[in-house]
C-alpha positions as CSV (number, residue, x, y, z in Angstrom):
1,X,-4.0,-10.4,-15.2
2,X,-4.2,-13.1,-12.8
3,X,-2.4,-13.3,-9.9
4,X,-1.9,-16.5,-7.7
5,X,-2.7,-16.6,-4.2
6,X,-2.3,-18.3,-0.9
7,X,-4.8,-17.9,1.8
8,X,-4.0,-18.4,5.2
9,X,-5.7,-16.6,6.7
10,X,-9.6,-17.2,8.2
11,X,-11.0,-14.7,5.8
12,X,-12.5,-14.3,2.4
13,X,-9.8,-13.4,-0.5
14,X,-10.0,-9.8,-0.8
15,X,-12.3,-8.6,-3.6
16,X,-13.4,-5.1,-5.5
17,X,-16.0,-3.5,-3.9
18,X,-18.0,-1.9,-7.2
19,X,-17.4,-3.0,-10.8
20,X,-14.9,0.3,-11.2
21,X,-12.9,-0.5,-8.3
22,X,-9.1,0.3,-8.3
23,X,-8.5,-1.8,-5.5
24,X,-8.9,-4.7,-3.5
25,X,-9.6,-4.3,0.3
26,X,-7.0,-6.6,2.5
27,X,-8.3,-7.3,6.0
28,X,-6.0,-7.7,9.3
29,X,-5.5,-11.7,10.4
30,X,-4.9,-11.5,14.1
31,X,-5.2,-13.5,16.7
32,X,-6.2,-10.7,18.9
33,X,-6.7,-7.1,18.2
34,X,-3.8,-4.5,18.1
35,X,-4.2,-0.8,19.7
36,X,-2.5,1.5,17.8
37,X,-1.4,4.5,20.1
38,X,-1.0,7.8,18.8
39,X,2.3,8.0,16.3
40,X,2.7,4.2,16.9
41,X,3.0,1.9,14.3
42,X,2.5,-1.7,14.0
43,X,2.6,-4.6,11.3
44,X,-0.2,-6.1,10.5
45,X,-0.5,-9.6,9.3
46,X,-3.0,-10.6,6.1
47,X,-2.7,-14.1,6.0
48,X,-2.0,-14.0,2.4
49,X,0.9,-15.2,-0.1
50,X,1.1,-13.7,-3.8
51,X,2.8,-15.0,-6.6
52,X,2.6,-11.6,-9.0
53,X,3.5,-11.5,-12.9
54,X,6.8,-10.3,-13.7
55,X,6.3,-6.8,-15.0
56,X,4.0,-5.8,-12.6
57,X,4.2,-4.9,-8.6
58,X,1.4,-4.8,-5.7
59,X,0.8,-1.8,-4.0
60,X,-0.2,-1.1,-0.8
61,X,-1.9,2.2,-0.2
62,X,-4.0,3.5,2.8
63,X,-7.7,3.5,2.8
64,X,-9.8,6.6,2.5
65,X,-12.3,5.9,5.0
66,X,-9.6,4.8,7.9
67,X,-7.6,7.9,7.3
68,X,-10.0,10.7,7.3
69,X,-12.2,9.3,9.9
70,X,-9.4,7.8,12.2
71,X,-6.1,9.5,11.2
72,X,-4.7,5.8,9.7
73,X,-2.6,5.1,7.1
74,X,-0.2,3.0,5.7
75,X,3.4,4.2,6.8
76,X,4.9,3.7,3.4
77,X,2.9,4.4,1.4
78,X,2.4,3.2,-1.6
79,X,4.3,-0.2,-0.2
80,X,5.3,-2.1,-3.4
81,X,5.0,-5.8,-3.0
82,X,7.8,-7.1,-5.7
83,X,6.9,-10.1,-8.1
84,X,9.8,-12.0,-6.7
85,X,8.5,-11.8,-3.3
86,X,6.7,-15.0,-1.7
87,X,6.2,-14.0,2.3
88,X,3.0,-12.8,3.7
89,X,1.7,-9.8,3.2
90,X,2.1,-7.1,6.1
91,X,0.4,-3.7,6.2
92,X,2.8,-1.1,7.8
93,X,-0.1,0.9,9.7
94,X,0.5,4.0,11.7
95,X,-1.9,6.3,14.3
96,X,-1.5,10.1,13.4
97,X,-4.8,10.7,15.5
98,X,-4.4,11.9,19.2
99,X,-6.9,9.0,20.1
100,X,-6.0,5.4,20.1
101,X,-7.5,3.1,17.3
102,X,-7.9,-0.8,17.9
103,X,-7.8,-2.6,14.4
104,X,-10.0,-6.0,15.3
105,X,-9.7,-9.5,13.2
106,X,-11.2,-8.9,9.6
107,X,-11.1,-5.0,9.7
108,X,-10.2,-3.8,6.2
109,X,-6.5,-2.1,7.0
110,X,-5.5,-1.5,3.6
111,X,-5.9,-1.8,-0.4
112,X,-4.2,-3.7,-2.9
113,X,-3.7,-2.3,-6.4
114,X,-1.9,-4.0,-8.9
115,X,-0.2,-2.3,-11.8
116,X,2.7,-3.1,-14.3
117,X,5.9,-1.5,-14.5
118,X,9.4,-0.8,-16.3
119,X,13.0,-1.4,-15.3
120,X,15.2,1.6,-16.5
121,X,18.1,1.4,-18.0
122,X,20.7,4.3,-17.0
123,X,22.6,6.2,-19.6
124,X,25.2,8.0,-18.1
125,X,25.2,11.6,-19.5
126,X,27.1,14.7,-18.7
127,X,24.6,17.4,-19.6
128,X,20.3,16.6,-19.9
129,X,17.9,18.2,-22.3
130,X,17.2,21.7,-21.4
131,X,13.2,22.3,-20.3
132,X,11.5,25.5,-19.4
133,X,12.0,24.3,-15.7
134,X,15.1,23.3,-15.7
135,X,16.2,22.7,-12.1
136,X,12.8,24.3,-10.4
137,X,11.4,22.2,-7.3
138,X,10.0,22.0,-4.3
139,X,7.0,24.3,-5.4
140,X,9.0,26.3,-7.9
141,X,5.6,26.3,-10.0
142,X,4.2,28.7,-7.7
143,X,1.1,28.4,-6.1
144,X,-2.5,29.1,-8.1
């Protein structure tokens, strides 16, 4: 798939760190570094402009490394970037840590991964197919 892109911002295009990578690390584009209290959020700018393939979507998903070592993630996560849209890129970042984290120009905030998708098409119904869980959620399989 190939995906066209816009880069604004004073940074490398984001690339796959091993040859089995899922996704692409995005870094922050800032004109000067944003502290992240704890439970405060803040957008974060990439500098970058997509055009995606129709059938397919961008997600956004936290990174690993930021979350377990410094409690941050992406707030929505996944974020879904829609083929349709052409705007900058934004990371929704959030601080569930009790210390404050400063994200600096060119820090890796996030990963892009690309996948394809289907529209549904609803069939209005009045009864669904029976299944051996029927209406069970919410940890209704019980816990092993």
């Amino acid at each position: 798939m190939k995906v066209k892109v816009i880069n604004r911002s004073k940074h490398a295009l984001p690339n796959y760190e091993t040859s089995a990578s899922a996704g692409l690390d995005v870094r922050a584009n800032l004109d000067e570094a944003v502290v992240l209290k704890p439970m405060e959020r803040a957008l974060i700018k990439t500098g970058l402009f997509l055009e995606i393939p129709e059938g397919y979507e961008c997600q956004v998903r936290p990174r690993s490394g930021l979350a377990y070592k410094n409690g941050i993630t992406v707030l929505n996560a996944p974020g879904t970037i829609d083929a349709d849209y052409r705007g900058e890129v934004g990371v929704i970042l959030i601080n569930l840590s009790k210390e404050e984290f400063t994200i600096e120009d060119g820090e890796r905030v996030a990963q892009l991964v690309f996948a394809s998708f289907e529209q549904a098409e609803w069939i209005e119904a009045d009864v669904l197919t029976d299944t051996e869980r029927g209406e069970g959620g919410f940890g209704s399989t019980g816990r092993k």
